[in-house]
N, C-alpha and C positions, 0 to 999 in steps of 0.2 A: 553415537552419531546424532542423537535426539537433543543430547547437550551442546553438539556445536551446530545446531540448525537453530535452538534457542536463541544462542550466543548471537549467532551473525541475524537472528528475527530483530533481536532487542537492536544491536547497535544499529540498525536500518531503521527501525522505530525513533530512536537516538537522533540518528542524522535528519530523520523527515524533521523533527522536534527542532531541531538544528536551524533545517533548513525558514519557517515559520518562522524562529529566531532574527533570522537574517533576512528576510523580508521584514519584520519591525523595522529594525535599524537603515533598513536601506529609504525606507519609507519617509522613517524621522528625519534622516540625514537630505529628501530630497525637500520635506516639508518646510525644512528650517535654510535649506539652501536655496527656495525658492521664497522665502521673506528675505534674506542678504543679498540678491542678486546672482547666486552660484548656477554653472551652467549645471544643470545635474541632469542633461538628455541621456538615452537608455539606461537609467533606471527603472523605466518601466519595462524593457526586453529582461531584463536580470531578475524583475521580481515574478516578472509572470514564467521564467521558468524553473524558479525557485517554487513556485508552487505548485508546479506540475512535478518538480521533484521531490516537495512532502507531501504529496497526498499517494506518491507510486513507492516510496523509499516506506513510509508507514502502513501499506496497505495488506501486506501480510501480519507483521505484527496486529495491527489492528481485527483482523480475521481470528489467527488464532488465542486473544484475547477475548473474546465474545462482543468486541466494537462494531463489528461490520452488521451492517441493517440486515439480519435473518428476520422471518416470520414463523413463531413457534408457541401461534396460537393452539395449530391443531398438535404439533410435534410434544406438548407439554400436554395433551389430554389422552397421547394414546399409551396403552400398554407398550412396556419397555421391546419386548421382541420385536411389533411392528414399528415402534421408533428409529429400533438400530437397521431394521431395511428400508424405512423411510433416508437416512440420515447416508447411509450407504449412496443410495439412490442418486439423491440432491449431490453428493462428493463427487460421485461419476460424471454426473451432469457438467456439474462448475468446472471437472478436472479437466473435462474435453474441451467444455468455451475455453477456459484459461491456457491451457494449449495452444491451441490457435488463437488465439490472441498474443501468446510469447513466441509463437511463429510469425505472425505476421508481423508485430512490433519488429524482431531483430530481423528479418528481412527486408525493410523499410530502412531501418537502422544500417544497415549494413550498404543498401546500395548509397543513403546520402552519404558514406562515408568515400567509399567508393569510385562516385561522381564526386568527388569531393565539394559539394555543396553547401554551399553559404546561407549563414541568416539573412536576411534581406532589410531587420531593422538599422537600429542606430547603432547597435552593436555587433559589426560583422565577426560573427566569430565560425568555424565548421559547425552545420548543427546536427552533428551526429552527437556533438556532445552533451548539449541539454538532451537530445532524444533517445541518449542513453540511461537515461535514467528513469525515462518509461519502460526498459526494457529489464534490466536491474531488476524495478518493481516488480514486473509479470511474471521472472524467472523464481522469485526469492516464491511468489505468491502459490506458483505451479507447485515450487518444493513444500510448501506448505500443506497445501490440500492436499498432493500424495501421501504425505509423511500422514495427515488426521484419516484418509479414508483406508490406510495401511492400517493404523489404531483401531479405528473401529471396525472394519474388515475381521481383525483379530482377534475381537468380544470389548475393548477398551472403551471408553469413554470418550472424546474429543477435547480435546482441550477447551475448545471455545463455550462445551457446557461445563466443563468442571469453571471456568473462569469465572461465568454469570454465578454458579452454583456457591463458589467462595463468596461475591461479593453481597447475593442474596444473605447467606447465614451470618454475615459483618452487619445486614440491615442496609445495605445500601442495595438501594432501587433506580437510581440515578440512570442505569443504562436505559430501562426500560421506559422512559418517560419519552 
């Protein structure tokens, strides 16, 4: 089950990548259509929910890779047993905020779907739909923390330290700057 929470971490990782992608091009295409004259109005509704959908679609991925801004000044100087209650701890913590926050998101979500309500920019489109993809993000992120505080609950490691720990012994330091 570990391999296909992987599976579906990465391809969300993928799609946020994706999405970053596709705000370039939308970008380019409005910069070069605004030197020829081209009408290119909501472009800007499409890119600003393009990015609210790669920073939510990448946001677990980026956790269980060691990406997400922890602070493991003191988590790197204690002895391993008070680490793994430290580590415990902090999982409980995030798991409850992230919780309700995946509660509040798809009940938000769900009534604009509901009331069937509109975006109000240039682009009228339902906007349950871009705002489904904050919810996407906090579902995939919840399964994520469960799945690491299960790991280390267990005696295991967390993945987000074995990731820093790989790219430490490669000599890359690049996260921690």
């Amino acid at each position: 089950m570990r391999r296909a929470l992987e599976r579906v971490l990465d391809a969300a990782g993928a799609l946020g990548a994706f999405c970053v992608f596709l705000i370039f091009v939308l970008m380019i295409v409005a910069g070069v259509g605004r030197q020829v004259n081209l009408i290119v109005s909501g472009v800007n509704d499409i890119v600003s929910w393009l990015c609210a959908a790669a920073a939510f679609f990448a946001m677990a991925h980026a956790f269980r890779h060691g990406d997400f801004v922890r602070v493991t000044l003191v988590l790197d100087k204690v002895p391993p047993k008070l680490r793994r209650i430290m580590d415990v701890t902090c999982l409980v913590i995030a798991a409850i905020c992230v919780s309700y926050l995946t509660y509040s998101a798809t009940a938000f979500t769900y009534e604009s779907y509901e009331f069937k309500e509109m975006a109000t920019g240039l682009v009228v489109i339902p906007i349950w739909i871009p705002q489904s993809t904050f919810v996407i993000g906090c579902w995939l992120l919840l399964a994520a923390m469960i799945d690491e505080l299960v790991t280390v609950v267990q005696g295991g490691k967390p993945s987000y330290q074995r990731s820093v720990e790989e790219r430490h012994a490669k000599g890359d330091f690049s996260s921690d700057i």
